[in-house]
C-alpha positions in Angstrom: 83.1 84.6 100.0 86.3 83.2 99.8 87.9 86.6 97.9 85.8 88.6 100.4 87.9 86.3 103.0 91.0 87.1 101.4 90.5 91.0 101.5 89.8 90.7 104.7 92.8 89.1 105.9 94.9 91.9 103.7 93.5 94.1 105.5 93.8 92.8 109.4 97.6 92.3 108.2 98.4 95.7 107.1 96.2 97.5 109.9 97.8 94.8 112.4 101.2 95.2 111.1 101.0 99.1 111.5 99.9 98.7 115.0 102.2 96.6 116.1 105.0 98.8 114.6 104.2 101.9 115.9 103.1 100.7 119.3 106.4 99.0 120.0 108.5 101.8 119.0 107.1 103.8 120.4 107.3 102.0 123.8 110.9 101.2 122.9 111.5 105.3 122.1 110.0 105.9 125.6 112.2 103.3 127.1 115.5 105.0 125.9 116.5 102.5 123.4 118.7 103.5 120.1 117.5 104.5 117.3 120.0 101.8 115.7 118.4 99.5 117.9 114.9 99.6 116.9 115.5 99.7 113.3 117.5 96.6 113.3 114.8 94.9 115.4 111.4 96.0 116.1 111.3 97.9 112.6 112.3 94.2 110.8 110.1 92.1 113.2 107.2 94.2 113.1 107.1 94.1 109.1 107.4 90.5 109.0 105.3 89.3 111.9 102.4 88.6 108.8 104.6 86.2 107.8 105.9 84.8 110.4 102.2 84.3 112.2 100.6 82.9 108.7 104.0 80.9 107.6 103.4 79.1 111.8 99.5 78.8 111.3 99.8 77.6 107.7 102.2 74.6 109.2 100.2 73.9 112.2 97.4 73.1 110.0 99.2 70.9 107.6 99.7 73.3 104.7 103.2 72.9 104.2 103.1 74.6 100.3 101.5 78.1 101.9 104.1 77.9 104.5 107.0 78.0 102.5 106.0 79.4 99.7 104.8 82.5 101.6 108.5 83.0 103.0 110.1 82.1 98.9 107.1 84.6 97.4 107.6 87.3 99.8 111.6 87.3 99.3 111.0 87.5 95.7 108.0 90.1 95.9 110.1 92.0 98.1 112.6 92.4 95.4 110.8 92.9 92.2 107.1 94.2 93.4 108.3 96.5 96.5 111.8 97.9 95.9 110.4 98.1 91.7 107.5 100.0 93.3 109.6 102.4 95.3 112.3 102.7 92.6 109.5 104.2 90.0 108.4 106.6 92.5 111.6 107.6 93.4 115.2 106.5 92.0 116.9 105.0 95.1 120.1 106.3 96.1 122.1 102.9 97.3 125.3 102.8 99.6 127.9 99.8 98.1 130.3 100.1 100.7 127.3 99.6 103.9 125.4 97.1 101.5 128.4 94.7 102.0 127.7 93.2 105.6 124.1 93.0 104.9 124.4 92.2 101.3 126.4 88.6 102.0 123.5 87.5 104.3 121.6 88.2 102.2 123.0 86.3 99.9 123.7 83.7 102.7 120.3 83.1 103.5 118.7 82.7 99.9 121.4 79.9 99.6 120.4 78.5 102.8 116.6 78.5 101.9 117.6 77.0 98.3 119.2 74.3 100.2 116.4 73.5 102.4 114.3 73.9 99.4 116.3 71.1 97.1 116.5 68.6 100.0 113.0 68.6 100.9 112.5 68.8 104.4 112.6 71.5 106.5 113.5 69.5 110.0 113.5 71.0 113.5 117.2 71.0 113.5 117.4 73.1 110.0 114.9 75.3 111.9 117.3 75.7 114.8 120.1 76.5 112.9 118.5 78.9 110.7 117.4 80.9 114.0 120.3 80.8 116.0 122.3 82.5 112.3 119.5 85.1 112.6 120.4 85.7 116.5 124.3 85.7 115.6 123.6 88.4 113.0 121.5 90.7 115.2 123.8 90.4 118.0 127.3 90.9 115.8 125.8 93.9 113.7 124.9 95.8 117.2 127.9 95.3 118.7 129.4 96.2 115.4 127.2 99.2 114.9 128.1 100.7 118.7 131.7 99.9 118.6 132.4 101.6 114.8 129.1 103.2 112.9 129.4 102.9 109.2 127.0 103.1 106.7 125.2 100.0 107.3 124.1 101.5 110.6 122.8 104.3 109.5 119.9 102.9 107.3 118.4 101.2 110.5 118.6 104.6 112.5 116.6 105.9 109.5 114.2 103.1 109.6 113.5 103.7 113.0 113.4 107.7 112.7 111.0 107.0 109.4 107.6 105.1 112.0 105.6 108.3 112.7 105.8 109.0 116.3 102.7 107.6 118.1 101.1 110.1 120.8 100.0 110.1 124.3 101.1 107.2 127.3 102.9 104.6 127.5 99.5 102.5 128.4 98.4 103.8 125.0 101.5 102.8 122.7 101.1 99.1 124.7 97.6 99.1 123.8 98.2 99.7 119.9 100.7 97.1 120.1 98.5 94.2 121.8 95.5 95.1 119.2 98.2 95.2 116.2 99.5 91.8 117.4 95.8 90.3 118.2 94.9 91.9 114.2 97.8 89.9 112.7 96.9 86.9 114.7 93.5 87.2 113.4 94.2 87.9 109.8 96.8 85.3 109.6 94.1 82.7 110.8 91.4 84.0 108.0 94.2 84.8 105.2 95.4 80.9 105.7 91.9 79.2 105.9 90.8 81.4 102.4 94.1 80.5 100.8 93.1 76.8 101.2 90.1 77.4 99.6 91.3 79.1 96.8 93.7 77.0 95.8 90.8 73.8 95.8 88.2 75.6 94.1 90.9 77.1 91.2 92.1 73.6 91.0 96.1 74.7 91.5 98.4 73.4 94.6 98.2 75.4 97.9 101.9 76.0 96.9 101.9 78.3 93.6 98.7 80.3 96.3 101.6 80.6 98.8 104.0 82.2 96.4 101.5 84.2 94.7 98.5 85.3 96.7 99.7 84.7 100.4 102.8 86.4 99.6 101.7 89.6 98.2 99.2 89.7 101.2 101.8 89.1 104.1 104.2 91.4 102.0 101.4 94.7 102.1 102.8 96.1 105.2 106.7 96.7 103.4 105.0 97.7 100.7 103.1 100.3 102.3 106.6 101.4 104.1 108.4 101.7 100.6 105.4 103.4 98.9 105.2 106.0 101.8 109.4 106.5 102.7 109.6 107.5 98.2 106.4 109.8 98.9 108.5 111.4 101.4 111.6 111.1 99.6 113.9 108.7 101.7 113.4 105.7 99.4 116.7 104.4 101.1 114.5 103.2 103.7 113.0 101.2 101.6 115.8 99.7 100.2 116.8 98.6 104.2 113.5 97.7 105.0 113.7 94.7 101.9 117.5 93.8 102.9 116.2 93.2 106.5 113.0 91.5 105.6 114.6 88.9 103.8 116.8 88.3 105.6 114.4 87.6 108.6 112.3 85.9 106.1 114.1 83.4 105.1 116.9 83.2 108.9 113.7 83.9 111.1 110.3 83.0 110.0 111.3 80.1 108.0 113.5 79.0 110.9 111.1 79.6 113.9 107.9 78.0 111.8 110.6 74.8 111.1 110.7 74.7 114.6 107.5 74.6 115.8 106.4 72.3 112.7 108.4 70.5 110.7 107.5 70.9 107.0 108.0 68.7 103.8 108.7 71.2 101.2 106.2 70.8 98.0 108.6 69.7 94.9 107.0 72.3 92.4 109.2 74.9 94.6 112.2 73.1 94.5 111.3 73.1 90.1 110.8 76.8 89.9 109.9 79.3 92.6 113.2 78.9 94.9 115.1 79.6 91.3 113.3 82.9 90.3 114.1 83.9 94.3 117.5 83.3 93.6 117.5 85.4 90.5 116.0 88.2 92.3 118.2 88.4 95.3 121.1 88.1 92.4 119.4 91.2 90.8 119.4 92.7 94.1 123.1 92.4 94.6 123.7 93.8 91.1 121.8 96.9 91.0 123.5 97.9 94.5 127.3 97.2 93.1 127.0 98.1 89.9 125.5 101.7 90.3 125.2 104.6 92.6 121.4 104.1 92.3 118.5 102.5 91.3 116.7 104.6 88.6 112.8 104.7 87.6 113.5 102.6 84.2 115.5 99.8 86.5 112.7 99.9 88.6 110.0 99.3 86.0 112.2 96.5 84.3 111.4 94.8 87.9 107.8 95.4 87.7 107.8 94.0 84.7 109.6 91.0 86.1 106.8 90.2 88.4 104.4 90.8 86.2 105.7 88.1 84.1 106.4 85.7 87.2 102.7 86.0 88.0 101.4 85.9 84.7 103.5 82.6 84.5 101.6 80.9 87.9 98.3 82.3 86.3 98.8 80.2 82.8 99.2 77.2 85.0 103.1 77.0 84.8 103.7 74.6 87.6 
């Protein structure tokens, strides 16, 4: 029952993260709102709002190792499952010179969750800070964006033009958002309860479930945006979606679930998971400078990454 529970919650994520997606840009289209716009927001927001909702449900019922291990596992899962995935389908063409901006906070932000990580305690005023950075990013890269376009700019317009237009009324488009929004809520709820479960009947802390499990779960809906934009052959989008996403991961959802519940950070993180996030957002940052690309066999070798990450928290390495 309890991996029946699980596949369930997968499942109301992805089909709630979709929802809520589509439905809000297409409202947002209908409203007149850039296409710059929506990619640097709703696109972002929507793809994260598993997160987000199971990071703040996970915290509100005293699972502090699912919580934060959800927003460290889905950074690094980002990175080596998702962009690895999209690379092997289809070598992704990357932009140095736009990757800078985004790149640093990137950067900025694992640093920032590393320190959070070492010290602990992730305290309402951490929480504030990290949200307010978020809301100083958003607000600097629009203005940014409308005053002089450059590269950057452009991946979010093609982040937005890549959510297949939705159909019919406005009513409609607000209807698939509410139900995408209640299906997150819902999954969340079940995803967080079977994750508790598992981790007490397979005898490991809710923590290496968080970064393992939970993560992959509440990370479906990018991966199911990479997989589809190298089908189509715009793997670039991709490559935005996972600079945005953890970004807001870490600035956002880590921030905003600090807020609402303070969280003492399980020390088996601190040994081991922040680290191999670290790495991967280094790796990130080197495949983007070092290359006008990221080919099929760079892609595999961060398959292969994960693979031996996971196979690591299976064998017990706590």
């Amino acid at each position: 029952m309890v991996y029946l529970a699980l596949l369930l919650g997968f499942a109301m994520l992805v089909a709630g993260g979709d929802g809520f997606v589509r439905g809000s840009v297409a409202l947002a289209r209908r409203l007149g709102v850039s296409p710059m716009l929506i990619g640097l927001t709703l696109v972002g927001f929507g793809t994260s709002a598993p997160e987000l909702v199971t990071s703040v449900q996970a915290a509100l019922k005293g699972s502090p190792g699912i919580a934060v291990g959800n927003v460290v596992g889905s950074n690094i899962a980002n990175v080596l499952l998702i962009l690895g995935t999209a690379a092997l389908l289809h070598p992704i063409a990357t932009r140095p010179a736009g990757f800078r901006r985004d790149g640093s906070v990137v950067v900025a932000a694992a640093l920032a969750c590393a320190g959070v990580v070492v010290l602990g305690e992730a305290g309402r005023f951490a929480g504030g800070a990290l949200v307010l950075a978020l809301v100083a990013y958003l607000v600097l890269t629009y203005r940014h964006e409308t005053r002089a376009p450059d590269a950057a700019g452009d991946v979010y317009t093609e982040e937005a033009e890549a959510v297949p237009a939705l159909a019919g009324r406005p009513w409609l488009a607000g209807l698939v958002t509410l139900a995408g929004l209640a299906l997150v809520l819902g999954g969340a709820h079940v995803l967080v309860d079977a994750a508790s479960d598992l981790a007490r009947l397979a005898g490991v802390s809710e923590a290496v479930v968080g970064v393992s499990v939970v993560a992959i779960g509440t990370s479906l809906p990018e991966l199911v945006t990479a997989v589809t934009a190298a089908l189509r052959g715009h793997p670039d989008v991709a490559f935005g979606n996972v600079v945005g996403s953890n970004i807001v991961n870490v600035l956002g959802i880590l921030g905003a679930t600090a807020l609402v519940q303070p969280l003492a950070v399980p020390p088996e993180i601190a040994r081991v998971d922040i680290w191999v996030m670290l790495a991967a957002t280094a790796l990130l940052v080197a495949v983007t400078v070092t290359g006008a690309r990221i080919t099929r066999p760079e892609g595999a070798g961060l398959l292969v990454l994960y693979a031996g990450y996971m196979g690591w928290l299976v064998a017990g390495g706590v």
